[in-house]
VOVO-19362 format. One line per 2 residues: number of its first residue (from 1); their letters; for each residue x, y, z of C-alpha. Coordinates in Angstrom, 1 decimal. Layout:
NUM> A> X/Y/Z; ...
***
This chain:
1> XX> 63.6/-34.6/-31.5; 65.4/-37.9/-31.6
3> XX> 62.6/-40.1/-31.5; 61.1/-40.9/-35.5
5> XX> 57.3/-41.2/-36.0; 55.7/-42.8/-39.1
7> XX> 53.8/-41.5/-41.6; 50.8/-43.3/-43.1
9> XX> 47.1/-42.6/-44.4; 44.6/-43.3/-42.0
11> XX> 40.9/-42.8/-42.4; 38.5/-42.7/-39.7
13> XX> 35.4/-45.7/-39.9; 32.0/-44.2/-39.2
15> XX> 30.0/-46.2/-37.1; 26.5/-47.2/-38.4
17> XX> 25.3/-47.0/-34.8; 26.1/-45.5/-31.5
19> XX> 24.0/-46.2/-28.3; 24.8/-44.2/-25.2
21> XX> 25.0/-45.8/-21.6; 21.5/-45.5/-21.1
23> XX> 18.3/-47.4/-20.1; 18.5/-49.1/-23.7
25> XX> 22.1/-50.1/-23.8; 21.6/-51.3/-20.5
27> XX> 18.3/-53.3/-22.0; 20.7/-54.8/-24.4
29> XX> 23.1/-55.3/-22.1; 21.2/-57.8/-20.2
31> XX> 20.1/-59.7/-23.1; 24.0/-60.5/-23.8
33> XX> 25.3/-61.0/-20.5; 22.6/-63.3/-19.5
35> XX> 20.0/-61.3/-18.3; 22.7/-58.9/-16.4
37> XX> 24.5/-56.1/-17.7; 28.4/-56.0/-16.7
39> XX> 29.4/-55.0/-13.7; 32.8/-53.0/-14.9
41> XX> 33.5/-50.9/-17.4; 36.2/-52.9/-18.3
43> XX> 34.0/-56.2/-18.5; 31.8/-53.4/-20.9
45> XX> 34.6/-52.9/-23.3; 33.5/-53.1/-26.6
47> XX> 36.5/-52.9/-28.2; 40.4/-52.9/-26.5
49> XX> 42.9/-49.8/-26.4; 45.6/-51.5/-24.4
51> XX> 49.1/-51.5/-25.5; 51.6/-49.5/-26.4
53> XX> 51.2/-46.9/-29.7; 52.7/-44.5/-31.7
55> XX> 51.8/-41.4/-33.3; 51.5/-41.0/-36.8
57> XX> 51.7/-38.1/-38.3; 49.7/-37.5/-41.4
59> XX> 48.8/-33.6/-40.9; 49.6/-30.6/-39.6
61> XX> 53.5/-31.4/-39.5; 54.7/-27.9/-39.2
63> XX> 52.4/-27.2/-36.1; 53.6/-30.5/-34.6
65> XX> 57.2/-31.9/-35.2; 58.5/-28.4/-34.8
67> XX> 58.0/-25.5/-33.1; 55.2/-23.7/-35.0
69> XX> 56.6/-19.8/-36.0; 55.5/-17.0/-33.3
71> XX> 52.3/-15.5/-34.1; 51.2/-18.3/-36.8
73> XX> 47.5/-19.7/-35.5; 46.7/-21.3/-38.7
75> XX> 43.5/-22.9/-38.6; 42.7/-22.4/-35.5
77> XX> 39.3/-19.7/-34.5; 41.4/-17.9/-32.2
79> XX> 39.3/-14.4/-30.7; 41.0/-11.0/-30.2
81> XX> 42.0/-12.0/-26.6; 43.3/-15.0/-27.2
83> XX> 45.9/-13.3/-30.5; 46.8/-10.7/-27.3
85> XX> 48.4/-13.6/-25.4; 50.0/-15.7/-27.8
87> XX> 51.5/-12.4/-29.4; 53.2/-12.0/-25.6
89> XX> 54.1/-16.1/-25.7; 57.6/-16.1/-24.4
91> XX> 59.1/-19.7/-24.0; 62.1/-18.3/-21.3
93> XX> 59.6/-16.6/-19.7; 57.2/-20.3/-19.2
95> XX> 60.5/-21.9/-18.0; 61.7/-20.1/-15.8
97> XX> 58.1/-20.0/-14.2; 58.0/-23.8/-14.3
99> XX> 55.3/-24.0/-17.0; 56.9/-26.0/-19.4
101> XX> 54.1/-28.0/-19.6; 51.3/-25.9/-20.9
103> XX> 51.2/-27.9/-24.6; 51.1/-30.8/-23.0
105> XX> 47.3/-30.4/-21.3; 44.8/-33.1/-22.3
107> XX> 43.2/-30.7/-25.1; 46.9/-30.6/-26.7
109> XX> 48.6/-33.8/-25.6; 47.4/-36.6/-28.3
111> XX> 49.3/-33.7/-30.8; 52.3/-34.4/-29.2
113> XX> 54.8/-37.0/-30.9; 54.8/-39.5/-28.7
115> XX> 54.1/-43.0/-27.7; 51.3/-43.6/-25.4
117> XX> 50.9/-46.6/-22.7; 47.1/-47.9/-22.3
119> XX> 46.3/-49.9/-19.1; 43.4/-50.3/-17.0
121> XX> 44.1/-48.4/-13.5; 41.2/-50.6/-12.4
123> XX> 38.4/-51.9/-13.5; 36.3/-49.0/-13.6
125> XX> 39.4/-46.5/-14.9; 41.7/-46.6/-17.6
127> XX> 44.8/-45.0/-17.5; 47.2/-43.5/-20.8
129> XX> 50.4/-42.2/-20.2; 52.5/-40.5/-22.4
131> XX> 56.0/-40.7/-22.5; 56.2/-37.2/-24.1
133> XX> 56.1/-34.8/-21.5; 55.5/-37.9/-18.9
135> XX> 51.8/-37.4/-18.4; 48.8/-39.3/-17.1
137> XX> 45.2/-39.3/-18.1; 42.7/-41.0/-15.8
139> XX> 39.5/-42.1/-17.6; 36.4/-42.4/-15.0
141> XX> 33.8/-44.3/-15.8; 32.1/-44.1/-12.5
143> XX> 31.2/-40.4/-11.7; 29.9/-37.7/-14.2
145> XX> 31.2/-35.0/-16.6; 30.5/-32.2/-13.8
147> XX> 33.2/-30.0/-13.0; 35.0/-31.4/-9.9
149> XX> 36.8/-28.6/-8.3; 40.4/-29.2/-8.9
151> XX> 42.1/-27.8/-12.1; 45.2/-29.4/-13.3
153> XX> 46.7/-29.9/-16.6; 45.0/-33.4/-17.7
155> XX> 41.5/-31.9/-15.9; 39.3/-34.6/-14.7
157> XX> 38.2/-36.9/-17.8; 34.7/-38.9/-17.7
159> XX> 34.3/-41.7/-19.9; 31.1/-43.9/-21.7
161> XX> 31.5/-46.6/-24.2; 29.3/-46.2/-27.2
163> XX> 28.2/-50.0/-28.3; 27.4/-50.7/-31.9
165> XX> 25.6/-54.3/-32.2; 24.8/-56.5/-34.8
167> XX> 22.7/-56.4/-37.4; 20.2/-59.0/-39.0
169> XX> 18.6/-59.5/-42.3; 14.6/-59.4/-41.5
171> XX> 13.4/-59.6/-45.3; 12.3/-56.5/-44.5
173> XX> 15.8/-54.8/-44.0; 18.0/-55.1/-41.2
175> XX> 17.2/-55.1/-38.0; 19.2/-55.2/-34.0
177> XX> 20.1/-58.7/-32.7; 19.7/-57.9/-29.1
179> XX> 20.6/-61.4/-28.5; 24.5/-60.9/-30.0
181> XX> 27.2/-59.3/-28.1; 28.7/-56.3/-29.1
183> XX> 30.9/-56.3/-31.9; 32.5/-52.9/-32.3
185> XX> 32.1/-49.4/-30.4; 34.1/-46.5/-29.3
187> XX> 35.1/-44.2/-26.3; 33.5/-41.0/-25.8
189> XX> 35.9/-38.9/-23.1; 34.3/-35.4/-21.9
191> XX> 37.1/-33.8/-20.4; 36.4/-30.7/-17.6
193> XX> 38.8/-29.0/-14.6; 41.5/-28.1/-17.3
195> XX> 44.1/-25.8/-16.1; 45.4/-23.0/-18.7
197> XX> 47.2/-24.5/-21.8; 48.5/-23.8/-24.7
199> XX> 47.3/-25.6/-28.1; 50.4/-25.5/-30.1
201> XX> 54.0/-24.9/-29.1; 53.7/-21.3/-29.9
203> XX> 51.7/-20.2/-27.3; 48.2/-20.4/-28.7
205> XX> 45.9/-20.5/-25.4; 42.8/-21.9/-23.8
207> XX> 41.6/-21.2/-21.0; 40.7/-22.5/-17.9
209> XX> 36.9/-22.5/-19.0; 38.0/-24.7/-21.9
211> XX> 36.2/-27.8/-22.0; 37.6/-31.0/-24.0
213> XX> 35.3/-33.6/-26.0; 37.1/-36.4/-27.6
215> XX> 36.1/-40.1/-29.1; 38.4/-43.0/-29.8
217> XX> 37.9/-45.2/-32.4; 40.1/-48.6/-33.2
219> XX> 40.2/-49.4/-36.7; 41.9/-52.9/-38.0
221> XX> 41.9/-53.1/-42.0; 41.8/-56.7/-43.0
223> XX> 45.2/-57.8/-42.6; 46.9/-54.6/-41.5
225> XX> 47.9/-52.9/-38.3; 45.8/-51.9/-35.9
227> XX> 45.1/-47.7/-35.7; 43.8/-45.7/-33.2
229> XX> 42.0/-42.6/-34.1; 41.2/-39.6/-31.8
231> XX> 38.9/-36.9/-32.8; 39.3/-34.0/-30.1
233> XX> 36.9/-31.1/-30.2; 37.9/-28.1/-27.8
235> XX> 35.4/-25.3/-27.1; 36.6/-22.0/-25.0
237> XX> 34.6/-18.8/-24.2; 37.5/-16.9/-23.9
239> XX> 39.8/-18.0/-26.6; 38.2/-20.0/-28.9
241> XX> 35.5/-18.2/-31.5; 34.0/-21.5/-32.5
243> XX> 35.1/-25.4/-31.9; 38.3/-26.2/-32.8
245> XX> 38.3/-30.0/-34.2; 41.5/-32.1/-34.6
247> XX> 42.0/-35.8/-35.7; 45.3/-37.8/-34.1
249> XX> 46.4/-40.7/-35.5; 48.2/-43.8/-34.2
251> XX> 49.4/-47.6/-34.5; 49.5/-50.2/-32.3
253> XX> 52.8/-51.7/-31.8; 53.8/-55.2/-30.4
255> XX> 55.8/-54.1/-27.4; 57.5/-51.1/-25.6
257> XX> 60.4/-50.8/-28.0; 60.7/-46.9/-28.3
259> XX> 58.8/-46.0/-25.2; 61.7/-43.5/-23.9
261> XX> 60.0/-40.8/-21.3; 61.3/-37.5/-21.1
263> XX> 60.0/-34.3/-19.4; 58.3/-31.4/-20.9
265> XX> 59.7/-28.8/-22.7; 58.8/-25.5/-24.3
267> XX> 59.9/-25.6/-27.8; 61.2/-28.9/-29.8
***
């Protein structure tokens, strides 16, 4: 590939506290937005993912800045069915059917090399493109994790913020400040509708049964660069013996220098 990536050490934060979109964050909420929660998901960010970024790649190099070797599923809990079709993977044979595009499915996608675009669609979805492979991922805030009906490769993707808030020395350890705003979080992204994919280059498969969990965390060392890191977890009934659990890692850059968009394609 043309394009260069960096290579850094990146460790992901653990959050001392998560708190779903429930009746308690919404408790909270009104104690820091003067008695009313927000009305958007986007007033509700915790944290902010928008901007350009670039993947760093700190593992699993072989499987990811080339094409892996036929038949090599390394680390991933692949059952008997799902060694019977990536032994037939045939990259011709995906081209010529116009299925280029089967690593680039939402539970493959933040493996790719790549930059990614964050925006807000709206106020209640945000939107990442890629400009590997040229894909878009809607994030719905408004709606549920249900199946929707349609199967595509990016599925349908519903979205909560996870709100960590401060913490106050009570003499008798630390307590919540339900009086102070937010200060940290992360994205939880449940990820249904999935067309048929493929996990690495090589034609390692899930299946349309697949289902995609993934949470986004922003980490900012004192003084460095800002990182992004996705955890993905992909369970499959078909394919998949057991979870299969990936961390992708990127930095945040200061414009769109190196954003260059180019289609799919079935081997690098």
């Amino acid at each position: 590939m043309a394009r260069h990536f960096i290579s850094i050490s990146a460790r992901r934060m653990a959050l001392v506290l998560l708190v779903s979109l429930t009746a308690q964050t919404a408790a909270r909420a009104q104690d820091q937005f003067g008695g009313r929660p927000p009305s958007t998901a986007k007033a509700a960010a915790p944290v902010d993912f928008t901007g350009y970024w670039v993947s760093i790649v700190t593992q699993d190099w072989i499987f990811r800045m080339v094409t892996p070797r036929r038949g090599d599923y390394s680390d991933v809990p692949l059952t008997a069915a799902g060694i019977k079709i990536m032994d037939a993977w045939d990259p011709a044979r995906d081209v010529a059917a116009g299925e280029q595009c089967k690593s680039y499915g939402a539970p493959a996608i933040m493996r790719v090399p790549e930059h990614l675009h964050i925006t807000w669609q709206d106020d209640q979805t945000m939107k990442m493109e890629t400009d590997a492979g040229e894909q878009t991922r809607l994030f719905h805030f408004v709606g549920s994790d249900a199946d929707q009906g349609a199967r595509s490769l990016q599925g349908y993707s519903f979205a909560v913020w996870q709100i960590q808030h401060h913490s106050v020395d009570t003499g008798g350890g630390r307590a919540a400040r339900p009086e102070a705003p937010p200060v940290w979080g992360n994205l939880k992204v449940m990820t249904s509708d999935l067309a048929a994919g493929y996990l690495r280059k090589n034609g390692i498969p899930y299946s349309d049964n697949a289902k995609l969990v993934e949470y986004y965390d922003l980490l900012q060392p004192v003084g460095g660069e800002q990182l992004l890191v996705v955890t993905s977890s992909v369970t499959d009934p078909i394919y998949l013996t057991k979870v299969f659990i990936v961390n992708s890692n990127f930095k945040k850059l200061s414009s769109a220098a190196g954003w260059e968009p180019s289609p799919c394609s079935a081997t690098w």
